[in-house]
C-alpha positions, 0 to 999 in steps of 0.5 A: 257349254260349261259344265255342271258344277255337280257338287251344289244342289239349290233348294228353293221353297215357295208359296203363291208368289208365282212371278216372283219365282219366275224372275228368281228362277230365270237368274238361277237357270242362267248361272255358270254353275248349272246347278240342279234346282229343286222347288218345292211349293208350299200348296200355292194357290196361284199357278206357280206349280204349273209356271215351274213345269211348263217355264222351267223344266230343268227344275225338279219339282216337288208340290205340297198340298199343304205349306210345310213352312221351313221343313219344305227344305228338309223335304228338298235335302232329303233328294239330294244328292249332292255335297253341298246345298244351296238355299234359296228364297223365291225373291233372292237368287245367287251372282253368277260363280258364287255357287262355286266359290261358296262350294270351294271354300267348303271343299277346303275346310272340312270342318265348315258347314255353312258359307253365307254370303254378302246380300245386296238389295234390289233394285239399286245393289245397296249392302242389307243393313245385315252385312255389317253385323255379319262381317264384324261379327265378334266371335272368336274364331279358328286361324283357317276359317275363311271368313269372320264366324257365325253362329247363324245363318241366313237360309236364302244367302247361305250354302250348307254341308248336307252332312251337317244339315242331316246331322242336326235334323234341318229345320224344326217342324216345331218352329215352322218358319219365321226365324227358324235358322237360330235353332239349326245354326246353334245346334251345328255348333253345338256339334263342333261344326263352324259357319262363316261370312265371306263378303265375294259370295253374292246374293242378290235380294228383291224384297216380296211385298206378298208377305204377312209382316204382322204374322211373320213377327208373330212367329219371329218373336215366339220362335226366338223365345222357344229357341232361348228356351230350349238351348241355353242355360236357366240363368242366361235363358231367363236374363234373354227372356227379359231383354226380348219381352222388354224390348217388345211394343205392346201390342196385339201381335206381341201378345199373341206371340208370348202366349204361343211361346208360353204355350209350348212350355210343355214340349219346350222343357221335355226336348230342352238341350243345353249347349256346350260352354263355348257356344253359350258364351258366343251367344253371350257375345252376339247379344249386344250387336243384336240389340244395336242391330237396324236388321233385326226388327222382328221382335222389336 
């Protein structure tokens, strides 16, 4: 039997999508890398607690009676002991030797915190409309990165330095789920931290139909805002503001999440920190193949 590949721990959250999980976890088990697993459940109500215990005992379990949303990973992080951490979604599982090449990649770059890689979409293994953007991404970049850079990431396709993770905080308990890794990612690079796309990290994809799209644009929209408003200048912040709203439906939803947004204002301008120049005119750079972008719908 291969060894362990003791430098990747991979942390999936998980709420009521019981079989779901057991065909991610069957995928993940099987993998050359043998990598440690952690599965925190977000307070299911449907058996998957105990499907992991009794299927699954390789995996370390950790149960919520409540959902902590995005933070559950920062529960997870805070048990590992490896170098690096995988994340996983309960309806995405990574290709056999991915694990290890995301993990060689970082090895080699210290100043890399985060690899994400190719996401194909199951059944059939077509490309997310997602990897284009992500492959021509604009951003100017250093000579020893290995892949074009980013200033996001994808928390079910992507590996991060658990430094890194730590150093900034993990997820926002503030943001909860729903766009959540904008926040991280811009406050990674704020630090001098670098993120990449490498298209030979597979991750495969089988889209969960057990998902509240309405609420999950809910808190994509208002998270968007709450992020634009918390990290970057007044100018640019107020022009951003206006490209989200304007591109909105006028809708229910849409006016929910604009209230909510509004609605933190308060504890948005006391814990608002401004990025550096740089990574303000990276953002700048990104706004317009986002605006063109098929893959990002959540708030349009």
């Amino acid at each position: 039997m291969r060894a362990r590949d003791e430098r990747v721990t991979v942390v999936i959250i998980t709420r009521d999508r019981c079989a779901e999980l057991a065909r991610t976890l069957g995928h993940m088990v099987a993998l050359p890398e043998r990598p440690e697993i952690i599965v925190v459940d977000n307070g299911s109500r449907d058996g998957t607690a105990a499907m992991v215990a009794g299927r699954f005992p390789r995996v370390r379990l950790l149960r919520s009676d409540r959902n902590l949303g995005a933070t559950a990973r920062n529960v997870a992080v805070h048990q590992v002991a490896s170098p690096y951490v995988a994340f996983c979604d309960d309806d995405t599982w990574w290709e056999p030797g991915a694990l290890s090449t995301a993990a060689d990649l970082l090895d080699a770059h210290a100043g890399l915190a985060s690899v994400t890689g190719r996401i194909v979409v199951e059944p059939g293994g077509a490309e997310d409309p997602i990897v284009a953007e992500l492959d021509g991404s604009p951003l100017p970049a250093p000579g020893w990165l290995p892949g074009p850079a980013l200033l996001g990431i994808l928390a079910g396709a992507s590996m991060l330095r658990v430094t890194a993770f730590r150093e900034v905080g993990g997820f926002s308990p503030r943001l909860w789920l729903g766009g959540e890794e904008e926040l991280l990612a811009i406050d990674l690079a704020a630090r001098g931290w670098w993120m990449c796309y490498r298209g030979d990290v597979v991750v495969h994809h089988a889209a969960s139909s057990a998902r509240d799209a309405t609420e999950r644009r809910r808190l994509g929209i208002r998270n968007t805002l709450w992020t634009t408003w918390l990290r970057r200048p007044v100018r640019d912040a107020l022009r951003r503001t206006g490209v989200v709203v304007g591109s909105l439906p006028r809708d229910t939803t849409s006016a929910r999440a604009l209230a909510a947004a509004v609605a933190g204002l308060p504890w948005v301008v006391r814990e608002r920190r401004v990025v550096p120049r740089d990574v303000e005119e990276g953002l700048r750079l990104l706004e317009e193949p986002q605006r063109r972008s098929v893959a990002r719908r959540y708030v349009g």
